[in-house]
N, C-alpha and C positions, 0 to 999 in steps of 0.2 A: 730231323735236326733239332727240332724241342725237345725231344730227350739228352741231347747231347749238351745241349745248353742247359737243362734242370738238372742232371748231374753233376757239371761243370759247377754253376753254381749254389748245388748243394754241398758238394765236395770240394772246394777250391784247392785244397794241398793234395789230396789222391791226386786230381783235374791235373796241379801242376806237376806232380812225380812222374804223373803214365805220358803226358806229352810235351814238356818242358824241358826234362832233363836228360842228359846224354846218357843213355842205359844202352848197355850191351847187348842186352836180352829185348829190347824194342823193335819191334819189325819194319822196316823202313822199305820206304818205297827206290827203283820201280819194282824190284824183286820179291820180295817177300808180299807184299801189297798185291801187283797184278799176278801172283801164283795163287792168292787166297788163300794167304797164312792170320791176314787178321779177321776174328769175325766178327768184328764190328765194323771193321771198312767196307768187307762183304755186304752188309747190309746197303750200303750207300753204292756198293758194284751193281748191283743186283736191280735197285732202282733205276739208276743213270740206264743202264742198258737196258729196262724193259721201257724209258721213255725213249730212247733212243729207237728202240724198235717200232714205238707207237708211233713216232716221228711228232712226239712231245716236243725234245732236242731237237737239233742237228747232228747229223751223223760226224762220229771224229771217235776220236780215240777215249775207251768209256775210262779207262783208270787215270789217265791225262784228267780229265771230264772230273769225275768224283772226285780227286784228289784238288782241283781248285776249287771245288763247293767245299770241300772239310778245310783248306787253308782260308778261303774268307770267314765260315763261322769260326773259326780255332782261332784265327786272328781278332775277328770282333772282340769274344769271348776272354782273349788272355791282355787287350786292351782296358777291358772294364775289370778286369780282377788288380791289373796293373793301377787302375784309379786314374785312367787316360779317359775315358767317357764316365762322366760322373751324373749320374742317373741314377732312378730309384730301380731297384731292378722289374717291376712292371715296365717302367717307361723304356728301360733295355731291350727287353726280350719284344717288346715293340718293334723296336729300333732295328734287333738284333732279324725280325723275321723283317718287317720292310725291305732291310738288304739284300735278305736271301733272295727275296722275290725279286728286285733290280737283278741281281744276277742271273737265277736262272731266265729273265726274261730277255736276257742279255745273249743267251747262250741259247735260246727256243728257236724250232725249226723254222718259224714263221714269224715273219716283226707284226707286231700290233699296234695300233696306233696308240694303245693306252697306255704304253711304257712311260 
C-alpha cells in the first residue's frame, strides 16, 4: 500500500484520472475486479487471500476484503489531495499507514490486545 500512496502522491492528476473519474474503459468491481482483470488489485487479491490462508485475516470473502483496504487508503489519499488532512506529507503517509494498520487490525483473525 506504500506504493500506492507514493505514486498517488507523486502523481496526483494520473492518481486522480485512473480512480476519480468516470471512465468507460475503468474496471470496476465486483466483475471485472474478482475475475482479475485489474493487475494491480490483483496484487492486493493475492495478498488478502494468502493471509487469509495463514489465518493472518479472518476468513470472508477476499475481493469484499481487499476492496475495503483499497477504499480506506484511496479514501485517505484523495482526502489529503483534496487539502481535507492538511499535513506535511511525511506526517501523512504516517498517518496514512497508522490507519492501515487500525484496519487490518480490525479485520485480523485474532483480537490482540494491542489494538
Amino acid at each position: 500500500m506504500l506504493g500506492y500512496l507514493d505514486y498517488a502522491l507523486d502523481h496526483p492528476q494520473i492518481f486522480r484520472y485512473m480512480f476519480s473519474s468516470h471512465r468507460a474503459d475503468a474496471f470496476a468491481f465486483p466483475h471485472d475486479l474478482k475475475e482479475s482483470k485489474s493487475p494491480t488489485f490483483n496484487i492486493l487479491l493475492g495478498v488478502v487471500s494468502e493471509l487469509m490462508e495463514r489465518q493472518v485475516l479472518r476468513t470472508d470473502d477476499v475481493a469484499e476484503t481487499a476492496l475495503t483496504i483499497w477504499a480506506h487508503a484511496h479514501g485517505l489519499i484523495t482526502l489529503y489531495l483534496s487539502g481535507r488532512i492538511a499535513a506535511p506529507r511525511a506526517t501523512f503517509q504516517k498517518l496514512y499507514m497508522r490507519s492501515l494498520d487500525r484496519l487490518v487490525h480490525g479485520i485480523a483473525a485474532r483480537a490482540t490486545n494491542n489494538c
